[in-house]
C-alpha positions as CSV (number, residue, x, y, z in Angstrom):
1,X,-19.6,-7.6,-9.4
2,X,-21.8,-4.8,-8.8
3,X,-20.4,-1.8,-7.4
4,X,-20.8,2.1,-5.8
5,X,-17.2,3.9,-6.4
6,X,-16.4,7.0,-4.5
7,X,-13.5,9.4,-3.8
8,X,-12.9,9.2,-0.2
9,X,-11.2,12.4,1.3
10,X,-10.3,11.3,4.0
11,X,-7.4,8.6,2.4
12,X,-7.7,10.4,-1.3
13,X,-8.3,7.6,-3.5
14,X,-11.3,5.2,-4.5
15,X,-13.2,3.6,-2.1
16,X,-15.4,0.8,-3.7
17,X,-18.5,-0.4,-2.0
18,X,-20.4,-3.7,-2.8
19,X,-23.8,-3.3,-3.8
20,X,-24.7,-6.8,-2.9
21,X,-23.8,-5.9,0.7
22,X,-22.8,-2.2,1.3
23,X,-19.5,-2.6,2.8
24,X,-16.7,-1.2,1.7
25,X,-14.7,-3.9,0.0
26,X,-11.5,-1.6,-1.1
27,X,-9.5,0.9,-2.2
28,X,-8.0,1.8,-5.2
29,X,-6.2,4.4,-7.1
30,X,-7.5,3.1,-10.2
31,X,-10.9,1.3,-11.2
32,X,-13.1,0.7,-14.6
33,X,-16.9,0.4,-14.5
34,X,-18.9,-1.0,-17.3
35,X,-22.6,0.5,-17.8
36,X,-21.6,3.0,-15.1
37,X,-24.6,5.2,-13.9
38,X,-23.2,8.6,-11.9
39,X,-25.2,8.9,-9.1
40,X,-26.0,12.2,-6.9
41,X,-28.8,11.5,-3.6
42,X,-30.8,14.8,-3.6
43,X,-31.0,14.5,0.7
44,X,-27.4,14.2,0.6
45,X,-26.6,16.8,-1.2
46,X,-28.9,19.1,0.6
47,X,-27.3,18.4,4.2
48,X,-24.0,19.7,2.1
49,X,-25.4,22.4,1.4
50,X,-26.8,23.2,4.8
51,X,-24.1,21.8,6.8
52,X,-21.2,22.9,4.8
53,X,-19.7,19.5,5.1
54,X,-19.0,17.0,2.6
55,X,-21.0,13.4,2.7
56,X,-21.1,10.2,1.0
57,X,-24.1,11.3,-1.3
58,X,-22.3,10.8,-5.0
59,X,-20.5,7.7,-6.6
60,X,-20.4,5.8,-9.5
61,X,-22.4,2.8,-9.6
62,X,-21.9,-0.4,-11.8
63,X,-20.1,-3.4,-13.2
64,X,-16.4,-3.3,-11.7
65,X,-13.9,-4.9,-14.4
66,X,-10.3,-3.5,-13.5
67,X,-9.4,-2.9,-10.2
68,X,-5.7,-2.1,-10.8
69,X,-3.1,-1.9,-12.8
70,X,-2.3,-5.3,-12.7
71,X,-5.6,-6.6,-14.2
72,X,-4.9,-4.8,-17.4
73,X,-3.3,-8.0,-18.5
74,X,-6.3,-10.3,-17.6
75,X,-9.0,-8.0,-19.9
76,X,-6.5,-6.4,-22.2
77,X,-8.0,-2.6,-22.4
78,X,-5.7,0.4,-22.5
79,X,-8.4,2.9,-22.7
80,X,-7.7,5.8,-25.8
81,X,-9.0,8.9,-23.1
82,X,-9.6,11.0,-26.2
83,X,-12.6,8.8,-27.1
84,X,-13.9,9.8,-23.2
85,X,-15.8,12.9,-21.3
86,X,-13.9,14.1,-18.3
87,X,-16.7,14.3,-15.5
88,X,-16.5,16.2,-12.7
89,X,-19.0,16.8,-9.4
90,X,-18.9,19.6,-6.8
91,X,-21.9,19.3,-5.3
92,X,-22.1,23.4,-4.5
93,X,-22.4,24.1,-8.1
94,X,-24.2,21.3,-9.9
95,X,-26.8,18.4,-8.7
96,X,-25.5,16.1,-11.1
97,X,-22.2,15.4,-12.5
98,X,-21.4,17.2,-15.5
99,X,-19.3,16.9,-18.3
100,X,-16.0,19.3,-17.2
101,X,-15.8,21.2,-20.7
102,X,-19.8,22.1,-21.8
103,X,-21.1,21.4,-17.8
104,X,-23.8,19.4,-19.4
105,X,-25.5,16.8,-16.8
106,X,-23.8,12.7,-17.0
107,X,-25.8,10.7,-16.3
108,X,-25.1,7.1,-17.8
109,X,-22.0,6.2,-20.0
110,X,-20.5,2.6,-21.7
111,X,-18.0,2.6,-19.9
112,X,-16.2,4.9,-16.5
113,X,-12.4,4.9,-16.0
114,X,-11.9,6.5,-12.4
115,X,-8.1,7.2,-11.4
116,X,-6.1,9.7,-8.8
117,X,-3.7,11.8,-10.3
118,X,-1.1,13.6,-8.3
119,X,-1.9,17.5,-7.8
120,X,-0.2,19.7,-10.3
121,X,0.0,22.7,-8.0
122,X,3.3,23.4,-6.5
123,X,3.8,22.8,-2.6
124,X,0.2,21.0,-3.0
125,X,1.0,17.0,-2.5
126,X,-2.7,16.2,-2.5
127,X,-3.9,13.3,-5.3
128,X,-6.7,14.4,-6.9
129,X,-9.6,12.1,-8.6
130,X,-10.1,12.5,-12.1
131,X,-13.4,10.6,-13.8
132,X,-13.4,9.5,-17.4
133,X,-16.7,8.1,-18.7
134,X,-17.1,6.7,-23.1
135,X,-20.2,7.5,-24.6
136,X,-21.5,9.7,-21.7
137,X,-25.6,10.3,-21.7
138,X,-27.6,12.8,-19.8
């Protein structure tokens, strides 16, 4: 099924949006997209930067194969993250999303893993996402 995957921050986690319809059909703290293409919509990203408030304007979109951590049985993938670009988007620095460690543009990959990780920072209780994409592409 062919999906848009974003980090809602409202709930902090996944939302995942059919394509087919463009409904929200769930939410997740963990999902895996084959032939993912990262996604960035230019008028979006300009009413950010005018309004100063954050908008559905960047996702993921592609084919959803894990949903959970329950489907890991049905496929049998346990993704080895060292093999994969951490990708990151904040959309008052960059107009794509970029690979965290070199900031060069992602724009298509083999394969996304999209999780929420708890915060690291003491007294801050706030998941955070955190976007891993195999054979990223500009």
């Amino acid at each position: 099924m062919r999906v848009e995957v974003y980090f809602n921050l409202h709930k902090h986690i996944w939302s995942v949006r059919s394509c087919k319809t463009g409904r929200v059909i769930g939410h997740t703290d963990e999902v895996h997209i084959d032939n993912p293409t990262f996604v960035v919509r230019k008028a979006g990203r300009k009413r950010v930067l005018r309004e100063g408030r954050k908008n559905v304007h960047a996702f993921v979109r592609g084919d959803i194969t894990v949903f959970n951590d329950f489907d890991y049985i049905k496929v049998g993938f346990d993704p080895d993250y060292l093999d994969y670009t951490l990708v990151s988007y904040n959309p008052y620095k960059f107009d794509t999303f970029v690979d965290v460690i070199d900031t060069r543009p992602v724009r298509t990959a083999k394969r996304a893993v999209l999780q929420i990780q708890p915060s690291m920072v003491v007294g801050n209780p706030v998941n955070r996402p955190y976007l891993y994409a195999e054979g990223a592409k500009p």
